[in-house]
N, CA, C, O and CB atoms as a CASP TS submission, in Angstrom:
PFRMAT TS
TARGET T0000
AUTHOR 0000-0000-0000
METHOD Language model
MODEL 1
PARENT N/A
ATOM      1  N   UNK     1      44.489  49.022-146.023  1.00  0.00           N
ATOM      2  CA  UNK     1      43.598  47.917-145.794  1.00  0.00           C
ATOM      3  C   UNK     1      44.363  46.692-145.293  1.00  0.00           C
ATOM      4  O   UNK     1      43.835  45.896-144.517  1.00  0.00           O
ATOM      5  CB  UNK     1      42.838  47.589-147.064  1.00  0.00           C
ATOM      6  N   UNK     2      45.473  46.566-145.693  1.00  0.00           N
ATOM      7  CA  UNK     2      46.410  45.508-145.418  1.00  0.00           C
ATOM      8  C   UNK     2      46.650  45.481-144.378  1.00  0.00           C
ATOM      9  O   UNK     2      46.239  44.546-143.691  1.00  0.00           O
ATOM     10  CB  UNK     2      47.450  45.452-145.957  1.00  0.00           C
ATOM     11  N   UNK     3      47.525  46.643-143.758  1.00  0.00           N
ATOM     12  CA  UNK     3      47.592  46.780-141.960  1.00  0.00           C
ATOM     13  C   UNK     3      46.310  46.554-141.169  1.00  0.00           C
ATOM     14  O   UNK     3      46.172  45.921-140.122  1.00  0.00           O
ATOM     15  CB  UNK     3      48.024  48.354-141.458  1.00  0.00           C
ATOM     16  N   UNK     4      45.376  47.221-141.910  1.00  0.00           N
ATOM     17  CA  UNK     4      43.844  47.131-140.390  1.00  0.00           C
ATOM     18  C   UNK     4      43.628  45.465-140.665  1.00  0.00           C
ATOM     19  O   UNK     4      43.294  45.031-139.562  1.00  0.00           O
ATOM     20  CB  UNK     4      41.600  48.418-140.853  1.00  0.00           C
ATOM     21  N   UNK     5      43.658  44.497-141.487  1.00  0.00           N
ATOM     22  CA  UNK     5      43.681  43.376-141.726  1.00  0.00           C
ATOM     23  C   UNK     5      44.819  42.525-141.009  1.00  0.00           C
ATOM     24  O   UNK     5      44.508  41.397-140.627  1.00  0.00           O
ATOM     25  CB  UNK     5      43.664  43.368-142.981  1.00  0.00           C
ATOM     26  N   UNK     6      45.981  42.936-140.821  1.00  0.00           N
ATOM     27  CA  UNK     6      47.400  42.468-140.134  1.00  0.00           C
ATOM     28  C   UNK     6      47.036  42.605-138.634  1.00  0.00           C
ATOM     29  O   UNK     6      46.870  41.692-137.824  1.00  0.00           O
ATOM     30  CB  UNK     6      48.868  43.515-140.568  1.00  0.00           C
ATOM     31  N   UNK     7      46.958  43.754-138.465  1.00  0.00           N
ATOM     32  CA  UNK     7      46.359  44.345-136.598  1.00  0.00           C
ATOM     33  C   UNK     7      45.183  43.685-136.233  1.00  0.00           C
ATOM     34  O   UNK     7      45.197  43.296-135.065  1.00  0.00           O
ATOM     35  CB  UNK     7      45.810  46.191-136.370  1.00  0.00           C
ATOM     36  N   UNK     8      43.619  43.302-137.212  1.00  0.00           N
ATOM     37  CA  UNK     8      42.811  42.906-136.786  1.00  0.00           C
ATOM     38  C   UNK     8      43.216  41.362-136.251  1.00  0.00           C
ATOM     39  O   UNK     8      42.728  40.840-135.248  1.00  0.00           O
ATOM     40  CB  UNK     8      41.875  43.163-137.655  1.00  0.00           C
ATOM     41  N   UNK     9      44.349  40.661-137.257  1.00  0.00           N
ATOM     42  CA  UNK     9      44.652  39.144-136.668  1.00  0.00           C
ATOM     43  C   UNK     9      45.042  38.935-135.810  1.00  0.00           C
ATOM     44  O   UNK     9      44.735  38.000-135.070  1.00  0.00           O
ATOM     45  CB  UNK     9      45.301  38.414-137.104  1.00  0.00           C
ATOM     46  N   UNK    10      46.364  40.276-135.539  1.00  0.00           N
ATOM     47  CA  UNK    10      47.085  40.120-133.801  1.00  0.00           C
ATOM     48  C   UNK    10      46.131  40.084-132.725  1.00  0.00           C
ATOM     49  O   UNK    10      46.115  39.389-131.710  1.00  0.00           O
ATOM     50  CB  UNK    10      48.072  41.468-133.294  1.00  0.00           C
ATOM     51  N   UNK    11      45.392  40.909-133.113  1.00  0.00           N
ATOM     52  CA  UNK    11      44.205  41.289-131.785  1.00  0.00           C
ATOM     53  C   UNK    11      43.910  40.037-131.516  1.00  0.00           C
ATOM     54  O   UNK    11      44.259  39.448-130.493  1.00  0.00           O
ATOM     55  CB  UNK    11      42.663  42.225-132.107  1.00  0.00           C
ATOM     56  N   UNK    12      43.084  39.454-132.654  1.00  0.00           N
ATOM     57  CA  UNK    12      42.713  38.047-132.232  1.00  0.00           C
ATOM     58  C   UNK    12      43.603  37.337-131.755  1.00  0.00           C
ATOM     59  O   UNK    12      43.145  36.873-130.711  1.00  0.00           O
ATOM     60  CB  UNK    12      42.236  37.310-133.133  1.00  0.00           C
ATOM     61  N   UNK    13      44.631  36.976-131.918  1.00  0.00           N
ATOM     62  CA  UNK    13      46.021  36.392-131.814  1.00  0.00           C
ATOM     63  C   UNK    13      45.818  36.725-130.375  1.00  0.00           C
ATOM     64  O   UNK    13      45.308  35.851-129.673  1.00  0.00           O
ATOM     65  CB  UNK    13      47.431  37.059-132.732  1.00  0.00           C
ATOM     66  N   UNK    14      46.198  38.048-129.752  1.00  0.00           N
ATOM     67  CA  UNK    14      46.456  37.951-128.675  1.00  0.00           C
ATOM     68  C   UNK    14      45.316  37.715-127.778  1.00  0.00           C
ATOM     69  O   UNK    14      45.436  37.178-126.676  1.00  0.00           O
ATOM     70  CB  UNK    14      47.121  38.874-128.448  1.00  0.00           C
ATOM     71  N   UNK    15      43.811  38.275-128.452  1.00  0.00           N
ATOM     72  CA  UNK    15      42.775  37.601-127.152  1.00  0.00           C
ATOM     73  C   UNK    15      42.837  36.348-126.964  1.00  0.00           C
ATOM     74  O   UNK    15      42.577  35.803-125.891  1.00  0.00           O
ATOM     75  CB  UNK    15      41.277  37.734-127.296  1.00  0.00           C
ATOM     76  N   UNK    16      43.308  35.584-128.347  1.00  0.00           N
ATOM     77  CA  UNK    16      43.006  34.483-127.931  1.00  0.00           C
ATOM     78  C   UNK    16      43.841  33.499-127.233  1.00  0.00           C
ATOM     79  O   UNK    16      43.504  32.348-126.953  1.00  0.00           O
ATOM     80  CB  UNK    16      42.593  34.065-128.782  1.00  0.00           C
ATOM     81  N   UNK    17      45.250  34.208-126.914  1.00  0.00           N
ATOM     82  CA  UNK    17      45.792  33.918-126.299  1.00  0.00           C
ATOM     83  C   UNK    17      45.647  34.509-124.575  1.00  0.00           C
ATOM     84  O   UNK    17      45.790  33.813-123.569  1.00  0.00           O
ATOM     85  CB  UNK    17      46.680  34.031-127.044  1.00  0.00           C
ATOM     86  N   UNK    18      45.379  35.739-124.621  1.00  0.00           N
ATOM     87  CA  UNK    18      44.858  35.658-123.033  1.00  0.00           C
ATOM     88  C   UNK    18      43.782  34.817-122.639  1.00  0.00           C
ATOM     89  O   UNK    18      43.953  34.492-121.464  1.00  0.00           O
ATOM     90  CB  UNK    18      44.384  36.943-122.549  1.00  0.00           C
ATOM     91  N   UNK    19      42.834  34.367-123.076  1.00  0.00           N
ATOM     92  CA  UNK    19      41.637  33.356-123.059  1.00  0.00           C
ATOM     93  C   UNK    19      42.316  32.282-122.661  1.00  0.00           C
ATOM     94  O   UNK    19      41.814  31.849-121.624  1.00  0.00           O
ATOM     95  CB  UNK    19      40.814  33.078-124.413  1.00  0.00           C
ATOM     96  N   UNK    20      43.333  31.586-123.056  1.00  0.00           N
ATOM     97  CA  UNK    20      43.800  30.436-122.935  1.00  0.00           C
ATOM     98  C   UNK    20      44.114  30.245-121.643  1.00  0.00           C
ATOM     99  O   UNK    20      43.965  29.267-120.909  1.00  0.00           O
ATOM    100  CB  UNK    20      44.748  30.216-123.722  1.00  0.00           C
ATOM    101  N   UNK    21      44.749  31.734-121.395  1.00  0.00           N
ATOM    102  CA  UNK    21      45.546  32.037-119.729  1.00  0.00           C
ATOM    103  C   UNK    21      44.306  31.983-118.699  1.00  0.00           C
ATOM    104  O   UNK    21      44.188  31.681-117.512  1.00  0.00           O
ATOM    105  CB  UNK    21      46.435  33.919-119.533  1.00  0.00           C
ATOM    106  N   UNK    22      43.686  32.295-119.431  1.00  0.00           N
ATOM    107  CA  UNK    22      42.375  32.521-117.967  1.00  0.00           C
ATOM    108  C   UNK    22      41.330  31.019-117.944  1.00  0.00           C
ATOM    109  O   UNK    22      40.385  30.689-117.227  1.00  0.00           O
ATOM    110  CB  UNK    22      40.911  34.335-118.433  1.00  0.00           C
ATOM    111  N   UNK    23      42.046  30.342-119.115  1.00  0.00           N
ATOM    112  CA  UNK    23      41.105  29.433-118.997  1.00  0.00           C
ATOM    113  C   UNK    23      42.104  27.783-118.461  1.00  0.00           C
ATOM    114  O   UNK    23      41.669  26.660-118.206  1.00  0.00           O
ATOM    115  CB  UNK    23      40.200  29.447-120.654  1.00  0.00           C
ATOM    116  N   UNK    24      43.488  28.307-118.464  1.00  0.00           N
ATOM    117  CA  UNK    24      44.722  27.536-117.672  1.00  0.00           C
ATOM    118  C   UNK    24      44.395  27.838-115.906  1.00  0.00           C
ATOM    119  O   UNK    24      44.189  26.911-115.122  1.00  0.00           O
ATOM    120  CB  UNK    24      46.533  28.355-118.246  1.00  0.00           C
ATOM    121  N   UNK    25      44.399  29.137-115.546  1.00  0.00           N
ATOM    122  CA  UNK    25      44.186  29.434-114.273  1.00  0.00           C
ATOM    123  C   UNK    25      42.952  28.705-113.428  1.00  0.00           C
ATOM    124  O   UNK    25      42.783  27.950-112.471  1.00  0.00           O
ATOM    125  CB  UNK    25      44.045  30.806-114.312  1.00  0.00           C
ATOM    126  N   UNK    26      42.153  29.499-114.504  1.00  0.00           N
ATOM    127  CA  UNK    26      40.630  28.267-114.030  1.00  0.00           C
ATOM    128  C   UNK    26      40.918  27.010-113.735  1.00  0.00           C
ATOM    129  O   UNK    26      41.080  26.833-112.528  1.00  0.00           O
ATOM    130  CB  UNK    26      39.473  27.906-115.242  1.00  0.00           C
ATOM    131  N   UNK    27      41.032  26.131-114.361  1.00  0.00           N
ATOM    132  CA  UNK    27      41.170  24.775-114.367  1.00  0.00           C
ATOM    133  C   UNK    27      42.348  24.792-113.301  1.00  0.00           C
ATOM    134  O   UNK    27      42.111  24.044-112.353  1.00  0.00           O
ATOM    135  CB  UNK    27      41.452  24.084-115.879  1.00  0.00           C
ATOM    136  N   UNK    28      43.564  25.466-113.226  1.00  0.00           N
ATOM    137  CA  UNK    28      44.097  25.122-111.736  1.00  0.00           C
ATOM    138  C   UNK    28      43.862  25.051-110.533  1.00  0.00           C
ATOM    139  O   UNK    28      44.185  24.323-109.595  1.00  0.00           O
ATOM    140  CB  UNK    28      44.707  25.544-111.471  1.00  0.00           C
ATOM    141  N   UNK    29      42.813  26.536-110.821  1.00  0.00           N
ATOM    142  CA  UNK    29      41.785  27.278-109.391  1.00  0.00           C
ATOM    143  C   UNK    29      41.273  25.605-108.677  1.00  0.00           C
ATOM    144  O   UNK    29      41.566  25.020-107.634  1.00  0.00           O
ATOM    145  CB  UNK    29      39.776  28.602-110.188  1.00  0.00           C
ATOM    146  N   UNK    30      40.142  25.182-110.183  1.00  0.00           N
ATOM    147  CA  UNK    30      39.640  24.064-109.429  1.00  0.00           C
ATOM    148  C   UNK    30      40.415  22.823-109.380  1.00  0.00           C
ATOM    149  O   UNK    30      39.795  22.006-108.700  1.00  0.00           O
ATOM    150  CB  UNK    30      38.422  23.745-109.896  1.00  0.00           C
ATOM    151  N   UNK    31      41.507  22.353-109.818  1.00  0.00           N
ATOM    152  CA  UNK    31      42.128  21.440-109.620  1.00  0.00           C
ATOM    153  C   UNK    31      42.944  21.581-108.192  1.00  0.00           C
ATOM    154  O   UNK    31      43.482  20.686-107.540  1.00  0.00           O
ATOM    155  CB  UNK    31      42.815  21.268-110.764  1.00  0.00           C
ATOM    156  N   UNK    32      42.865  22.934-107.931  1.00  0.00           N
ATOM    157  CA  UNK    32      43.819  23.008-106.170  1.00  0.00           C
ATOM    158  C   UNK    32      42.784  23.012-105.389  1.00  0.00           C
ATOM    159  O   UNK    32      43.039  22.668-104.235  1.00  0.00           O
ATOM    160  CB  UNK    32      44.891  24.542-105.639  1.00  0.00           C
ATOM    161  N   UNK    33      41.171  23.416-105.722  1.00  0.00           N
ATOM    162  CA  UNK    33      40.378  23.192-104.651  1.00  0.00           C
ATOM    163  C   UNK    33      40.114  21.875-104.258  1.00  0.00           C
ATOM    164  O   UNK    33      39.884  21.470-103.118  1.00  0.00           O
ATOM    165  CB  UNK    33      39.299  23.759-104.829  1.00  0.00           C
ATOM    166  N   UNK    34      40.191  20.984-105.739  1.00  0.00           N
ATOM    167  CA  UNK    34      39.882  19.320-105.345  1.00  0.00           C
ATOM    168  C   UNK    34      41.094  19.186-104.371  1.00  0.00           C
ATOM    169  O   UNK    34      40.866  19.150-103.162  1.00  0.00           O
ATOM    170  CB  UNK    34      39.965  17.993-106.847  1.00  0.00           C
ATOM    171  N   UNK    35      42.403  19.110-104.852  1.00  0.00           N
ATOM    172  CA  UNK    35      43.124  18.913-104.283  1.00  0.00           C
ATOM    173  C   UNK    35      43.307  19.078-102.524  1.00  0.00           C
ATOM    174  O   UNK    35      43.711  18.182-101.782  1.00  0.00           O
ATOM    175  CB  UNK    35      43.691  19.391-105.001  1.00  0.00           C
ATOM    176  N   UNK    36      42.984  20.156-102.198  1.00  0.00           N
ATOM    177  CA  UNK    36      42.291  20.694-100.574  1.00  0.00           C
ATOM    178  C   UNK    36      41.231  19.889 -99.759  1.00  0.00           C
ATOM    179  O   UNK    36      41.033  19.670 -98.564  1.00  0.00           O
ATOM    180  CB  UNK    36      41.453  22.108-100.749  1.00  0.00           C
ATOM    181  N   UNK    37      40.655  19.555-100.906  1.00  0.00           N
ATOM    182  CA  UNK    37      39.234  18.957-100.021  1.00  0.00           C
ATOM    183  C   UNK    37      40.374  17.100-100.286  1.00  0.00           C
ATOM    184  O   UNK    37      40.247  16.426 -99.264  1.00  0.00           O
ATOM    185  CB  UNK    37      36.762  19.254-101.310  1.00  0.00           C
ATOM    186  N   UNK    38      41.005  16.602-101.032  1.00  0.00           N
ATOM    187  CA  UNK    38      41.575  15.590-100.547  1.00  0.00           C
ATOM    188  C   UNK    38      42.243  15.006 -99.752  1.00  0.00           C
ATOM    189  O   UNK    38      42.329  13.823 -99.423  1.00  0.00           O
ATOM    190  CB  UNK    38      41.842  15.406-100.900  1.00  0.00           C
ATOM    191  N   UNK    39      43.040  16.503 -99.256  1.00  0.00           N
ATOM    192  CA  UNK    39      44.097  16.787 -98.265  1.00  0.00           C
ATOM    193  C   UNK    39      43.110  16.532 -96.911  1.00  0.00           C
ATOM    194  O   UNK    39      43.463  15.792 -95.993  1.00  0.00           O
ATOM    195  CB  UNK    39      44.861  18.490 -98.441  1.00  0.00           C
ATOM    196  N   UNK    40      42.230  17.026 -96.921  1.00  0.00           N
ATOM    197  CA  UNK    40      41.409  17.549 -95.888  1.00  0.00           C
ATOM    198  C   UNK    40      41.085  16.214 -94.924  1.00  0.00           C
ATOM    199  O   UNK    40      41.238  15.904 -93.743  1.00  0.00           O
ATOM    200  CB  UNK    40      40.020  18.303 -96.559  1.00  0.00           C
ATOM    201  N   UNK    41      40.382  15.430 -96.519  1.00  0.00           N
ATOM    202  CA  UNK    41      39.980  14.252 -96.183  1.00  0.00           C
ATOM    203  C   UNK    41      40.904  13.008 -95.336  1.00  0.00           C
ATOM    204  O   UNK    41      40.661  12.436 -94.274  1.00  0.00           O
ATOM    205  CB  UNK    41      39.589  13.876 -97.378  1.00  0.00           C
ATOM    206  N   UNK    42      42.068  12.870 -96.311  1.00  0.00           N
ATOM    207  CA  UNK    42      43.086  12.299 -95.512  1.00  0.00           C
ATOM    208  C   UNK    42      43.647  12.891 -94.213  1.00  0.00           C
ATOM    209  O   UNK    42      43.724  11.925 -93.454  1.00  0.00           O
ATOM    210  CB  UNK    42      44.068  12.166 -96.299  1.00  0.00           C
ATOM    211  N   UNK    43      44.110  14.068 -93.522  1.00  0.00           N
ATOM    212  CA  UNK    43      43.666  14.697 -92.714  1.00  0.00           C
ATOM    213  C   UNK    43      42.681  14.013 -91.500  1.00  0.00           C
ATOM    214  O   UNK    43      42.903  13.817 -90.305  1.00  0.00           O
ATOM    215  CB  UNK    43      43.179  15.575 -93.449  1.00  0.00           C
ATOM    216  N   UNK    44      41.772  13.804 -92.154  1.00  0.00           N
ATOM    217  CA  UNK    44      40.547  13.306 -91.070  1.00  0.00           C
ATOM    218  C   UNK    44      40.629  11.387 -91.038  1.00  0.00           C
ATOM    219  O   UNK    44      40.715  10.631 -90.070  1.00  0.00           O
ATOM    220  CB  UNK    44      38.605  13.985 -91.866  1.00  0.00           C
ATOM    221  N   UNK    45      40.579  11.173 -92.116  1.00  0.00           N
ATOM    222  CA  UNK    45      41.123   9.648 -91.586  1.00  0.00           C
ATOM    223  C   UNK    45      42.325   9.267 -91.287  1.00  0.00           C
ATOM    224  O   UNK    45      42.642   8.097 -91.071  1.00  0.00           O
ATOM    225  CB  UNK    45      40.930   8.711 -92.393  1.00  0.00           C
ATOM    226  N   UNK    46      43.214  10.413 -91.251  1.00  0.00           N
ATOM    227  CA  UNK    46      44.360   9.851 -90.531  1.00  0.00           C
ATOM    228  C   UNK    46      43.859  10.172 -88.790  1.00  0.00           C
ATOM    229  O   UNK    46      43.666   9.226 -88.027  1.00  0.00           O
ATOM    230  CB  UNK    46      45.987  10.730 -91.115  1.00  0.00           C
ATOM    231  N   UNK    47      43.750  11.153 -88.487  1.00  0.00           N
ATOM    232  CA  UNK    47      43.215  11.611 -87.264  1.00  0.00           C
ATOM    233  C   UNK    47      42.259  10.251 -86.287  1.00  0.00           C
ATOM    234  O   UNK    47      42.348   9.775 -85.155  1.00  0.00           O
ATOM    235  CB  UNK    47      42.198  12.985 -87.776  1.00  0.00           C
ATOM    236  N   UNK    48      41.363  10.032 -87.510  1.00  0.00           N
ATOM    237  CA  UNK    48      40.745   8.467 -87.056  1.00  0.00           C
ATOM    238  C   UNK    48      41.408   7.034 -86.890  1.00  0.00           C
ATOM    239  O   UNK    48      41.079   6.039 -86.245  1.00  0.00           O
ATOM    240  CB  UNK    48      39.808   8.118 -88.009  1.00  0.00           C
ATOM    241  N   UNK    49      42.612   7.365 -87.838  1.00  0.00           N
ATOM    242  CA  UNK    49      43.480   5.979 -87.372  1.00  0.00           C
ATOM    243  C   UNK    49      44.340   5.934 -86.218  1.00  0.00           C
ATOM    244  O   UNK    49      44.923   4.947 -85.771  1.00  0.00           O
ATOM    245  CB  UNK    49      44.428   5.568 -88.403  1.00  0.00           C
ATOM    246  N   UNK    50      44.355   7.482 -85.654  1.00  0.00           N
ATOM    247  CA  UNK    50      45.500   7.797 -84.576  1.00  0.00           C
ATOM    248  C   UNK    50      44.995   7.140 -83.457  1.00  0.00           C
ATOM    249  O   UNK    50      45.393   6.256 -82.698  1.00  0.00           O
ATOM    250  CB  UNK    50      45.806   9.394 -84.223  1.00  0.00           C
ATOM    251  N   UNK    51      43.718   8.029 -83.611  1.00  0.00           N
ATOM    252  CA  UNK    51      42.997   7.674 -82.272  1.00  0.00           C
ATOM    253  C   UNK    51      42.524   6.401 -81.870  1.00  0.00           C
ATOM    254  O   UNK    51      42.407   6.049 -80.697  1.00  0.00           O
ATOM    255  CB  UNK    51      41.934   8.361 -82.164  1.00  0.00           C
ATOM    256  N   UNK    52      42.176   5.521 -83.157  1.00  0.00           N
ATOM    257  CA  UNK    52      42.005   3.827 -82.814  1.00  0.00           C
ATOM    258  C   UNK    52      43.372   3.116 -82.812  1.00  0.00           C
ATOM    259  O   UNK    52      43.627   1.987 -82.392  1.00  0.00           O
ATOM    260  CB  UNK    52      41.029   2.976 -84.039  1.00  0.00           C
ATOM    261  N   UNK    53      44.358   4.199 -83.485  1.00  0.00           N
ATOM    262  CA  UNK    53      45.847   3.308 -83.094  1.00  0.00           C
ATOM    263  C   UNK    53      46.029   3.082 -81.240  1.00  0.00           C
ATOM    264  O   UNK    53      46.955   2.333 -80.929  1.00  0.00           O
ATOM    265  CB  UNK    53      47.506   4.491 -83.772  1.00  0.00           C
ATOM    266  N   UNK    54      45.325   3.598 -80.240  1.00  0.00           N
ATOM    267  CA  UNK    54      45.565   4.140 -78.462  1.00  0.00           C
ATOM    268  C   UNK    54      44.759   2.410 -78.414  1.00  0.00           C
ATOM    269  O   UNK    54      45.074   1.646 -77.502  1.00  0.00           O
ATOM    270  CB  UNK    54      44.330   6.225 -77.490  1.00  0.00           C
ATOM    271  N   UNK    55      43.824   2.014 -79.399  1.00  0.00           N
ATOM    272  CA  UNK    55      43.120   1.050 -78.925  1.00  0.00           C
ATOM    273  C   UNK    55      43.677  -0.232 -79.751  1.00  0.00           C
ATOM    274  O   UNK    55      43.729  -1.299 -79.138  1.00  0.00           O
ATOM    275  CB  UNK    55      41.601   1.381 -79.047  1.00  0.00           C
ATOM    276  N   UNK    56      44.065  -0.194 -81.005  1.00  0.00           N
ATOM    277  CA  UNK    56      44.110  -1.274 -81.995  1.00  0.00           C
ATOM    278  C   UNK    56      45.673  -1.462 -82.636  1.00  0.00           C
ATOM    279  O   UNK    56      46.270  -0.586 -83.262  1.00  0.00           O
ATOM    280  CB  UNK    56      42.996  -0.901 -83.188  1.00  0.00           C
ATOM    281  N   UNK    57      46.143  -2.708 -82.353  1.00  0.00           N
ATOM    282  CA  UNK    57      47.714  -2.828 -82.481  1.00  0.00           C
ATOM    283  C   UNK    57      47.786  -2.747 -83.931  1.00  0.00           C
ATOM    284  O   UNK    57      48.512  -1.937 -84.508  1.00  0.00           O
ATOM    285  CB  UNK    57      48.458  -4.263 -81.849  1.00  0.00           C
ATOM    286  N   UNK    58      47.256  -3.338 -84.348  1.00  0.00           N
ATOM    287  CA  UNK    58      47.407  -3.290 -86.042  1.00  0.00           C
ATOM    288  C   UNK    58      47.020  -1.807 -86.634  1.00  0.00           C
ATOM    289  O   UNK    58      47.727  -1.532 -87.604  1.00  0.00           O
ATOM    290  CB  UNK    58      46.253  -4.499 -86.826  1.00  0.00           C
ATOM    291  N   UNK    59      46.159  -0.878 -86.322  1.00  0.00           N
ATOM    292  CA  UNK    59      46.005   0.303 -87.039  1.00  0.00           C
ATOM    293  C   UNK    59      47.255   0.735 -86.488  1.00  0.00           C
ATOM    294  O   UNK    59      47.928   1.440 -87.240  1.00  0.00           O
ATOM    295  CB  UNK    59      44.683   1.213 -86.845  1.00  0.00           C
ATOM    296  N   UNK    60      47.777   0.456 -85.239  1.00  0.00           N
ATOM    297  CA  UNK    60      49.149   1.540 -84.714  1.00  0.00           C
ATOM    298  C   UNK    60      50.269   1.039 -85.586  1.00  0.00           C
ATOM    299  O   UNK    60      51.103   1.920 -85.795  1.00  0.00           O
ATOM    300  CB  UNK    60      49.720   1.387 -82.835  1.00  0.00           C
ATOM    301  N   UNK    61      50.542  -0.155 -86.175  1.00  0.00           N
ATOM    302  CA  UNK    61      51.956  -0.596 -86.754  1.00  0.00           C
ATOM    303  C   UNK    61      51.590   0.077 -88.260  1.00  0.00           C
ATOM    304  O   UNK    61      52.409   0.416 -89.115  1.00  0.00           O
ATOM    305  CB  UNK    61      52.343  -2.575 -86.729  1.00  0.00           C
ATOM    306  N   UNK    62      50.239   0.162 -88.327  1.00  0.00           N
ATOM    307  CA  UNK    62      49.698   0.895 -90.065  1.00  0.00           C
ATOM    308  C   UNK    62      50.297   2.237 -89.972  1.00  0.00           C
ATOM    309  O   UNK    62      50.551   2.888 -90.986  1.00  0.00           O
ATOM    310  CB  UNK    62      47.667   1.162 -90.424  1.00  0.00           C
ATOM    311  N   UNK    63      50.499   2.612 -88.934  1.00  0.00           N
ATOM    312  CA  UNK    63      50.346   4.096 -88.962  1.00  0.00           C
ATOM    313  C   UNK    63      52.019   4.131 -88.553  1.00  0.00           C
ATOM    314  O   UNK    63      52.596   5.208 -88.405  1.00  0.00           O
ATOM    315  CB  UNK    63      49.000   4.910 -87.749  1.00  0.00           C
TER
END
């Protein structure tokens, strides 16, 4: 009774340690998708400062 009581805790022990892992990954998953769509964004307003840098002296010395 002692062992099936010892083994039943590891089990838990260890699901609940893979849980943790899948629930670390998750939260990276979406912390690199924000991260992408920020990239993205800057990306595009830099692209917009390039192109008004051809017209605007001050966005060109910004840039």
């Amino acid at each position: 009774m002692i062992a099936g009581a010892v083994v039943q805790r590891v089990a838990g022990m260890l699901g609940q340690s893979a849980w943790e892992r899948v629930e670390l990954l998750q939260r990276f998953s979406d912390d690199f998708e924000e991260m992408k769509g920020t990239l993205i964004t800057v990306q595009a307003v830099m692209a917009v400062a390039e192109n008004r840098s051809q017209v605007s002296e001050s966005v060109r010395l910004w840039l």
